[in-house]
Phi, psi and omega in degrees: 000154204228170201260169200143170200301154174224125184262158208221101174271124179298193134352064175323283175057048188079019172274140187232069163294333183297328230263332184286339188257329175301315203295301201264024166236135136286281213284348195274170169251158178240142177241104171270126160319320157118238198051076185260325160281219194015071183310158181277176173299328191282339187268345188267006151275327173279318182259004194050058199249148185233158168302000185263299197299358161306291184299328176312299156339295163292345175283328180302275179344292157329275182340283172308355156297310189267340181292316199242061183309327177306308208261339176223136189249144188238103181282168163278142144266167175292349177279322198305298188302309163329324211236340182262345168274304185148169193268008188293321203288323195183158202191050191219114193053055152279133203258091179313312184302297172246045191309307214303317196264011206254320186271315183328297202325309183286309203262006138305319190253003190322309179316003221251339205253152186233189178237332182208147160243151161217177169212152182262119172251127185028025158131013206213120191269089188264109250205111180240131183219164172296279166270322154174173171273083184255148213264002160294287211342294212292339192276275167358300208247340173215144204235129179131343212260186203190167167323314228272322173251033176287329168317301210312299229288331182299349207255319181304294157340312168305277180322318192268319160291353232229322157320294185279163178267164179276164333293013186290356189267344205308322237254320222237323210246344171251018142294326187271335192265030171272154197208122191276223207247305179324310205233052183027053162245179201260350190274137172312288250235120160276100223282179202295328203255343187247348203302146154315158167265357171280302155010266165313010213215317173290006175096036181261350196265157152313119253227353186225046199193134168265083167338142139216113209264162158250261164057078186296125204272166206262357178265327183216182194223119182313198328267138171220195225226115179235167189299331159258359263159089189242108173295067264246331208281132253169333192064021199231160139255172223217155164213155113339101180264141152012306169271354182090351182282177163264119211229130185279160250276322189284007191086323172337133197280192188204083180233149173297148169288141182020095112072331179344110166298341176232074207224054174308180192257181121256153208308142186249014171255342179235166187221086187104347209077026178237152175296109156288152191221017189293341161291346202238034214355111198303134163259233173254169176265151195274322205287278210257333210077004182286135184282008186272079167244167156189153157322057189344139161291151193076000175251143140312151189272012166252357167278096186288122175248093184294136153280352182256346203215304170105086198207075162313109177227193170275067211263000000 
């Protein structure tokens, strides 16, 4: 990738947000991040997104990849690895109902897809991946590497497990489906489609490199800005300016407050680890009648938690 504006898609997730930005960069180049299904409940209630206008979307994408093959790039995400790997890799809101046609799909299309890209921006070596790098994974599972060929060889590891026939690919595919303790798995080290951003954050990242991550972090809401390390998922697009800052889709710049090196937005959907819904007019508990209800993270969207009554029900 050569340098110049980079428009930067977060965490799709049947969202079609992307599309505002194809219209109005024609000529720029793009990076999705990758997710491109398995939407959250609250965004499928809010945007009214269903698995056929999912599957659509991501066919909508695909598409734009090949019409500008030069120009836009498609990472795997860990939702992504589910349907092209298997559900070992990841298995979280997977649309059990069209897994089949969901993995043809990826796997019509697997060439089309990477695990990482970069660019040199003003003296600055910027490295776009689905979740991060941590350099336990990389000592573990690729051998050879270094800064200067970690795109290559993460990408070689892809192409090459991307080869093989099952089961032979098994070996490639529960390397990627390692998830560090930040995203309640057994591993120090999380892999590229899994690491945390608490994590990434905690001195775990690559110290001669900028990340620029998606991945939806379980703490904060994006996009924010670290010395290594630019956290992009937002649900919004994002660009890479001339210079390396980071600018939201109106030109804005995207900078920490005093100087702060970590200064994320917080998430405007949880409250507690529960989903506000206040937008989506929230209803009442069947038990006490109180509207402080809201949607356990992680639920399903008919699943209700009150705070006033303490009740969990079915709405």
């Amino acid at each position: 990738m050569r340098n110049g504006k980079i428009i930067i898609i977060p965490d799709v997730h049947g969202r079609t947000f992307w599309k505002e930005a194809a219209e109005r960069f024609p000529g720029e180049r793009f990076v999705f991040l990758g997710d491109y299904l398995d939407p959250y409940d609250f965004d499928a209630i809010y945007y009214k997104i269903t698995p056929e206008s999912t599957i659509e979307n991501f066919r909508e994408i695909i598409a734009f990849k090949k019409e500008h093959p030069d120009r836009v790039t498609l990472l795997l995400g860990n939702h992504d690895c589910e349907y092209m790997y298997g559900k070992d890799v990841c298995n979280c809101r997977c649309d059990h109902r069209n897994y089949m046609r969901i993995q043809e799909l990826f796997r019509e299309n697997k060439n089309l897809f990477a695990l990482a890209d970069e660019v040199f921006i003003g003296g600055k070596h910027f490295v776009f991946i689905h979740a991060g790098i941590q350099i336990g994974w990389m000592e573990k599972h690729i051998k050879g590497w270094n800064v200067d060929n970690l795109v290559q060889k993460l990408n070689d590891f892809n192409r090459h497990a991307l080869s093989m026939d099952q089961p032979e690919c098994t070996s490639f595919a529960a390397a990627l489906a390692e998830a560090d303790k930040e995203r309640s798995g057994e591993f120090d080290y999380g892999s590229p489609i899994w690491a945390d951003a608490e994590m990434m954050n905690e001195g775990y990242q690559l110290s001669d490199i900028i990340q620029v991550v998606g991945h939806t972090s379980i703490r904060f809401y994006g996009p924010a800005i670290t010395p290594n390390v630019i956290y992009t998922d937002c649900g919004k697009t994002l660009y890479l300016g001339e210079r390396g800052a980071l600018y939201y889709l109106d030109g804005k710049r995207c900078k920490n407050e005093n100087g702060d090196p970590f200064h994320p937005e917080p998430s405007p959907y949880e409250s507690n680890n529960l989903f506000d819904l206040d937008a989506f007019n929230r209803p009442f508990c069947r038990s006490c009648g109180s509207h402080n209800i809201y949607i356990r993270a992680g639920m399903m969207a008919d699943h209700w938690y009150c705070q006033d009554c303490h009740k969990d029900q079915v709405l």
